[in-house]
TIBA-758720 format. One record per residue (C-alpha): residue number from 1; residue in one letter; x, y, z. Coordinates in pm, whole numbers. Layout:
// TIBA-758720
{NUM A {X Y Z}}
...
END
This chain:
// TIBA-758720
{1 X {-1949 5834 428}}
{2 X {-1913 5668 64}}
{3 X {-1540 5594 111}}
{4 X {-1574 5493 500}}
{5 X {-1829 5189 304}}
{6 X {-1616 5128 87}}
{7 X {-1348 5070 348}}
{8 X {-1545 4872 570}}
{9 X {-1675 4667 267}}
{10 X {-1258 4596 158}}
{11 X {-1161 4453 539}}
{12 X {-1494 4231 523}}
{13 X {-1404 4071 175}}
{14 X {-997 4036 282}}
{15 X {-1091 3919 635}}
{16 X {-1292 3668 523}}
{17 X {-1002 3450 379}}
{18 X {-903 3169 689}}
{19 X {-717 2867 624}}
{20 X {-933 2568 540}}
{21 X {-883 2171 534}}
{22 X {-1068 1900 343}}
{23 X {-997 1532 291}}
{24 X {-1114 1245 101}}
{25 X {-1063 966 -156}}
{26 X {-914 919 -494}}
{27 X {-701 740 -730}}
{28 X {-722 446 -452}}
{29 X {-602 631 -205}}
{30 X {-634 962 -5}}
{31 X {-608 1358 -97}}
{32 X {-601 1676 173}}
{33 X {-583 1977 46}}
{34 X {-528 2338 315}}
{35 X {-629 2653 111}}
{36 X {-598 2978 251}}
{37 X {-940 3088 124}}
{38 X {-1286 3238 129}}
{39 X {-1443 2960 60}}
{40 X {-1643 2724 355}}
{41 X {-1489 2356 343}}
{42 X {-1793 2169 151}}
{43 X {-1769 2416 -129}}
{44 X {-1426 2370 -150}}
{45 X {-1440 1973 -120}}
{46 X {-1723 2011 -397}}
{47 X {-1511 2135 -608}}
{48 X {-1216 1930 -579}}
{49 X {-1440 1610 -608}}
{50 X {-1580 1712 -958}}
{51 X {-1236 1786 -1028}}
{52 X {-1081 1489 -957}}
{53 X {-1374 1282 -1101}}
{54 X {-1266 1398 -1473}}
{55 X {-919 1353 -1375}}
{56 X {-980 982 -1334}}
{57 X {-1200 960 -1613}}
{58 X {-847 1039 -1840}}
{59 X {-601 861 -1625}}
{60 X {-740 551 -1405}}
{61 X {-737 230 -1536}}
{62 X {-972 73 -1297}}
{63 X {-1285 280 -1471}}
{64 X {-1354 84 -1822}}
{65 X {-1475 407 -2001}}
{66 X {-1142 623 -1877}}
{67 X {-901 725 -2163}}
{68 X {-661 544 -2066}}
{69 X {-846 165 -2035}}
{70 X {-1012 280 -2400}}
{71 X {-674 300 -2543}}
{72 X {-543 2 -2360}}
{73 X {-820 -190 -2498}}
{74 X {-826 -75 -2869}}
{75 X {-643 -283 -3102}}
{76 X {-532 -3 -3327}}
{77 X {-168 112 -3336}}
{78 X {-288 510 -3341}}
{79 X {-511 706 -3118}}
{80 X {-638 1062 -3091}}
{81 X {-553 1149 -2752}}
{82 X {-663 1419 -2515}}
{83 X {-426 1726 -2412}}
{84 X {-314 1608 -2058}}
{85 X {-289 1246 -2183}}
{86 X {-2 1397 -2448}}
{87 X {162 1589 -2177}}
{88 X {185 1285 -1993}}
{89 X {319 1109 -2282}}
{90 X {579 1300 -2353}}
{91 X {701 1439 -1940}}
{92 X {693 976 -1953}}
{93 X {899 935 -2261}}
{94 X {1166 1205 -2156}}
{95 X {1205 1094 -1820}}
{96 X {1224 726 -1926}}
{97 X {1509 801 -2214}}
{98 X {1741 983 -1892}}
{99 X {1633 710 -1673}}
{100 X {1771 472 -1913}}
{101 X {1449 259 -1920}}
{102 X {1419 267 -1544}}
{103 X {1047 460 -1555}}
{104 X {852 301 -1846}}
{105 X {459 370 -1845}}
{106 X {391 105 -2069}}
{107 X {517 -174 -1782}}
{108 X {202 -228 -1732}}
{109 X {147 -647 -1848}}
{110 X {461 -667 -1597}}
{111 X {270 -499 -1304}}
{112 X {-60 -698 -1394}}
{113 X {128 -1005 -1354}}
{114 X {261 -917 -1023}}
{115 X {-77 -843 -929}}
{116 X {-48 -493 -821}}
{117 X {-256 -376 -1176}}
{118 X {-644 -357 -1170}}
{119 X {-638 -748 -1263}}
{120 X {-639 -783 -860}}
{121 X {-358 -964 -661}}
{122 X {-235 -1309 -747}}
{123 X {-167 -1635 -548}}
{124 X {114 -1772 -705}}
{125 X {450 -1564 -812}}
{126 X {448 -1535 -1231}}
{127 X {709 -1763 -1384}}
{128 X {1002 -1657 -1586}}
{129 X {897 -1756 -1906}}
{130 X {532 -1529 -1820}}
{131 X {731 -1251 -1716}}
{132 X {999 -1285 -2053}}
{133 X {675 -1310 -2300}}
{134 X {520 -1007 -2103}}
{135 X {864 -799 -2169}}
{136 X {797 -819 -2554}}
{137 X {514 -614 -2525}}
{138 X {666 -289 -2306}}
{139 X {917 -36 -2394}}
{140 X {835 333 -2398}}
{141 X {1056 422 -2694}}
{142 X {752 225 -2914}}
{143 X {529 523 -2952}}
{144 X {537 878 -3065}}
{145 X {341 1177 -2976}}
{146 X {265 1470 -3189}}
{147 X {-43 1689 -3225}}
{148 X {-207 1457 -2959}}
{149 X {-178 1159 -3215}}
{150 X {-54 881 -3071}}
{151 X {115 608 -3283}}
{152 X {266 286 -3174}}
{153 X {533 58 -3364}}
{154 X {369 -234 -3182}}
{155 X {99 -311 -2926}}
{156 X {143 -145 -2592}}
{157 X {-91 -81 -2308}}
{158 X {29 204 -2038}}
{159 X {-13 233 -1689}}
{160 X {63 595 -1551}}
{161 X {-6 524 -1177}}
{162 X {379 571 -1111}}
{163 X {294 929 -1245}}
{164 X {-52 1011 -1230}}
{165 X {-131 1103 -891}}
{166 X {204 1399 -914}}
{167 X {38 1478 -1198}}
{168 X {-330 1488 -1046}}
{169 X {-154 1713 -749}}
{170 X {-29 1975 -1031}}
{171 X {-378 1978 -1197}}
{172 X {-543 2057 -881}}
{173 X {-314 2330 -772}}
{174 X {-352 2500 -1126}}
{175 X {-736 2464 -1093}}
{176 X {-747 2600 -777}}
{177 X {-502 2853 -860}}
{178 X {-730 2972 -1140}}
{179 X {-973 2982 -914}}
{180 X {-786 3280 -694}}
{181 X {-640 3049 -418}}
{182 X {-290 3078 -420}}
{183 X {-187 2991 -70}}
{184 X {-250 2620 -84}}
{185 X {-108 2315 -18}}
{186 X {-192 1969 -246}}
{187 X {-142 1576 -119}}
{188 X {-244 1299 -318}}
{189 X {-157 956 -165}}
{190 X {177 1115 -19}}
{191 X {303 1300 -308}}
{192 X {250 1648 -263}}
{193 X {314 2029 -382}}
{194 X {288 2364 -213}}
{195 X {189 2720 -355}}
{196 X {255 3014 -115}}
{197 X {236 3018 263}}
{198 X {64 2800 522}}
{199 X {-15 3184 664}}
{200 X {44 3440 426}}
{201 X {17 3758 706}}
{202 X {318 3573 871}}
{203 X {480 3448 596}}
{204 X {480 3083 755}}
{205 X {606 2841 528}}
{206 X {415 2507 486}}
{207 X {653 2210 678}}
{208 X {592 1866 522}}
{209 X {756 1552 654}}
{210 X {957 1276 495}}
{211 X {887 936 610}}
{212 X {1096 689 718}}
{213 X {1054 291 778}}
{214 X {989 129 1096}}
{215 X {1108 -269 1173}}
{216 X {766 -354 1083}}
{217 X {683 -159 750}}
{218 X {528 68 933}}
{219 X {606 438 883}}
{220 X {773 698 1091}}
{221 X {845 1079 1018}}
{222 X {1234 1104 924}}
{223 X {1231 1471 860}}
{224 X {1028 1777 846}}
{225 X {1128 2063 572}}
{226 X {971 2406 476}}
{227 X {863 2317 107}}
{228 X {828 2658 -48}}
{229 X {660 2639 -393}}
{230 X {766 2307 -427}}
{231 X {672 1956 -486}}
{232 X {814 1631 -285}}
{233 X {666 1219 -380}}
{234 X {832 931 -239}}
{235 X {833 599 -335}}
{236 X {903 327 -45}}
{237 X {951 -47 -64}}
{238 X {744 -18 292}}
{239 X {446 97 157}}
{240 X {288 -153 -76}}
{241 X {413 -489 -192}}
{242 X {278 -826 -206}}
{243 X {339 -1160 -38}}
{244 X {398 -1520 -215}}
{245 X {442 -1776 33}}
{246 X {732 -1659 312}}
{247 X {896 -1406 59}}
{248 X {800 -1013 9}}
{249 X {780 -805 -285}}
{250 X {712 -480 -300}}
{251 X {539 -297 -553}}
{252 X {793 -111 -769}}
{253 X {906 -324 -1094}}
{254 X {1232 -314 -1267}}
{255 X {1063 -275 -1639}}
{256 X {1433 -349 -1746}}
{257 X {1396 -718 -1579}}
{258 X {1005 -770 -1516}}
{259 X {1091 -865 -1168}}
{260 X {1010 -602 -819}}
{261 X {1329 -460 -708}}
{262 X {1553 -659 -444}}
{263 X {1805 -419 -354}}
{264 X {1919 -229 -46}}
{265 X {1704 112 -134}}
{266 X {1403 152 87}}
{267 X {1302 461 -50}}
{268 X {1381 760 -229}}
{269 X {1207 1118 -221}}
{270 X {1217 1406 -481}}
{271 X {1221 1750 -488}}
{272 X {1110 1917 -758}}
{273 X {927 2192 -888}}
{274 X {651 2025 -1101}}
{275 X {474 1683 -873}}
{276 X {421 1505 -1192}}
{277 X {822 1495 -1210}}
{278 X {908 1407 -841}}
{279 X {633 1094 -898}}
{280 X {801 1017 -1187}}
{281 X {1175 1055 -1085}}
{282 X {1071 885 -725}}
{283 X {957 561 -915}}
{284 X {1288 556 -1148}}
{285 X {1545 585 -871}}
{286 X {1371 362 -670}}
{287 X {1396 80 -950}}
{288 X {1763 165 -969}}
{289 X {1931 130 -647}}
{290 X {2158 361 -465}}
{291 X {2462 362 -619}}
{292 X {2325 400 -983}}
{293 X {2043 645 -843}}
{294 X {2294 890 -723}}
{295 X {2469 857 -1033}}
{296 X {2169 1016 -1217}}
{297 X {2090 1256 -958}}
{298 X {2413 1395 -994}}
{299 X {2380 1391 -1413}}
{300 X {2086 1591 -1380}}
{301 X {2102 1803 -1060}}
{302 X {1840 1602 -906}}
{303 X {1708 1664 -528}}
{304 X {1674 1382 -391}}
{305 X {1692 1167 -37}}
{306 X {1783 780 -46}}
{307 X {1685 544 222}}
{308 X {1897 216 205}}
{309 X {1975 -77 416}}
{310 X {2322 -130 497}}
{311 X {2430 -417 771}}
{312 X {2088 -403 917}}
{313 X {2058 -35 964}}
{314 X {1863 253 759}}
{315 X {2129 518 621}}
{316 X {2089 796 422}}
{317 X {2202 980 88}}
{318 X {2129 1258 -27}}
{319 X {2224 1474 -348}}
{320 X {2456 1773 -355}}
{321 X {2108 1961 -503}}
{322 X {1888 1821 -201}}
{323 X {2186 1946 26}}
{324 X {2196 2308 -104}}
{325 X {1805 2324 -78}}
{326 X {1791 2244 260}}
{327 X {2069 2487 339}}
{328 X {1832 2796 156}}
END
C-alpha cells in the first residue's frame, strides 16, 4: 500500500507539467514566453513581470532612476556599476572591436538626434554639422571595465537597446531555468531563444519563423526552422524608421557616419547560442551592408541570413555556418 502512494503521488506531480503561454509588455514592446511547466499561467506571468521590472530598472533609459539613465546623467568619468551592467559592457566592447566600430553602445547622442532615443521623434532631419559635433562624444573604445568599475577617457552616455532586449531574453531563460523549467521558449520584441522541446514526451522541437518584408513594410514569414537550444534576433530596415518630409529612414545608425543606413540590406538574422549576441551581431551587420557583412560572418563563423534588395527584388545570403545548421 505505502509504495502503490507513493506511485500514484509520482504520476500526479509529473502529470501535472502541460505547456503554458503568457504574453505581455516590456522594453517598449512585447514578450511571450511557452514553458512546459507546473505552474498555472498568472503565476507564471507574475513572475516574469517582477522579473522584467528589475531588468528595466538596470537597462532602460526611458525610467530616470534606471542604472543606465543615472550613469548617463552623472558627470563623473567613473562609476560603480552593477554585475549585468559589466557583462554588458564588456559582451558591447568585444563585439564592437570585431565589428570594427559597426555596434557601438555609446551611439546614443546619434540616435537621440534621429529621434528614435527617449528624447521622442523629431520634425526636421539633424544637420551635418549636429550630427559631426554629436560624433565627438561616442566611441566604445573610451571606457574600461574591471571589477564593475567603470572609467571613461571622456564623456559618454550608452544606449544598449541594440542589445538589451537579447540580453533580457537570456536573463529570463536563466531565471526560469533556476526555477526548474527547462523546456521553454523566450521572445522579447522578436529576438528570441529556446531551451529544450516545445513537447519534451515527443521530443518536438520548437519551430520559429524568420520574417521577411512585404512591398509595404509590412512583414511576412520567410522561413520556419527548428531552433534547438538556440537563440535567433533580427534586425530589419522594415520594422522601425522615421519619416522627414518624402524620404525614409529607418532606425539602425551607422555610429561610424552618424547617419541611418542607406544600403541594399533589409535585414539580417543571427543564430547564436547566447540572445544577447545575435541582438548584438544583428544590429552590426545590419549597419554594414551585405558585402562587408558576409565578410565578417565568414571571419568569425557567424550564422547568419541577409535580406537585400537587388534590381527591385528581395534575395538572400546566407553564411556557410547558417548553411550547415540548417542542414543538422
Amino acid at each position: 500500500m505505502k509504495y502503490l502512494l507513493l506511485i500514484l503521488l509520482f504520476v500526479s506531480c509529473t502529470s501535472q507539467e502541460k505547456l503554458i503561454s503568457i504574453e505581455g509588455n516590456t522594453m517598449g514592446t512585447y514578450y511571450r514566453v511557452k514553458a512546459y511547466t507546473k505552474k498555472d499561467a498568472d503565476e507564471l506571468k507574475q513572475d516574469v513581470d517582477k522579473f522584467l521590472i528589475l531588468f528595466n530598472n538596470i537597462f532602460s533609459t526611458y525610467l530616470p532612476d534606471s542604472e543606465i539613465s543615472k550613469i548617463n546623467r552623472s558627470k563623473d568619468l567613473k562609476a560603480k556599476v552593477s554585475q549585468s551592467f559589466q557583462r554588458m559592457l564588456i559582451l558591447s566592447q568585444e563585439i564592437y572591436k570585431k565589428s570594427e566600430g559597426h555596434f557601438d553602445i555609446t551611439v546614443s547622442p546619434i540616435v537621440n538626434l534621429w529621434g528614435f532615443g527617449p528624447d521622442g521623434k523629431k520634425r526636421i532631419a539633424p544637420s551635418d554639422e549636429q550630427i559631426k559635433l554629436a560624433l565627438k562624444n561616442i566611441g566604445s573604445d573610451h571606457y574600461q571595465i574591471k571589477d564593475k568599475i567603470l572609467r571613461m577617457d571622456k564623456k559618454l552616455t550608452f544606449d544598449m537597446s541594440a542589445i538589451a532586449k537579447g540580453f533580457g531574453v537570456d536573463e529570463l531563460i536563466k531565471f526560469l531555468q533556476y526555477d526548474g523549467i527547462t523546456n521553454l521558449l523566450v521572445e522579447i520584441g522578436g529576438e528570441v531563444r529556446t531551451s529544450g522541446h516545445k513537447d519534451p514526451e515527443q521530443k518536438t522541437p520548437w519551430r520559429v519563423g524568420i520574417e521577411g518584408p512585404e512591398e509595404n513594410l509590412g512583414t511576412k514569414i520567410l522561413k520556419i526552422i527548428n531552433l534547438k537550444n538556440r537563440a535567433m534576433a533580427t534586425s530589419g530596415s522594415y520594422r522601425n524608421y522615421l519619416k522627414y518630409g518624402d524620404k525614409i529612414f529607418n532606425h539602425t545608425i551607422n555610429p561610424k557616419t552618424g547617419y541611418p543606413v542607406e544600403h541594399k540590406t533589409v535585414s539580417v538574422t543571427v543564430l547564436e547560442e547566447y540572445c544577447a549576441d545575435a541582438d548584438a551581431w544583428a544590429t552590426a551587420l545590419m549597419s554594414m551592408g551585405v558585402e562587408k557583412a558576409s565578410q565578417i560572418a565568414k571571419r568569425y563563423d557567424l550564422s547568419i541570413l541577409i535580406q537585400y534588395k537587388e534590381n527591385d527584388q528581395i534575395k538572400t545570403y546566407t553564411s556557410p555556418a547558417f548553411d550547415k545548421e540548417m542542414e543538422n
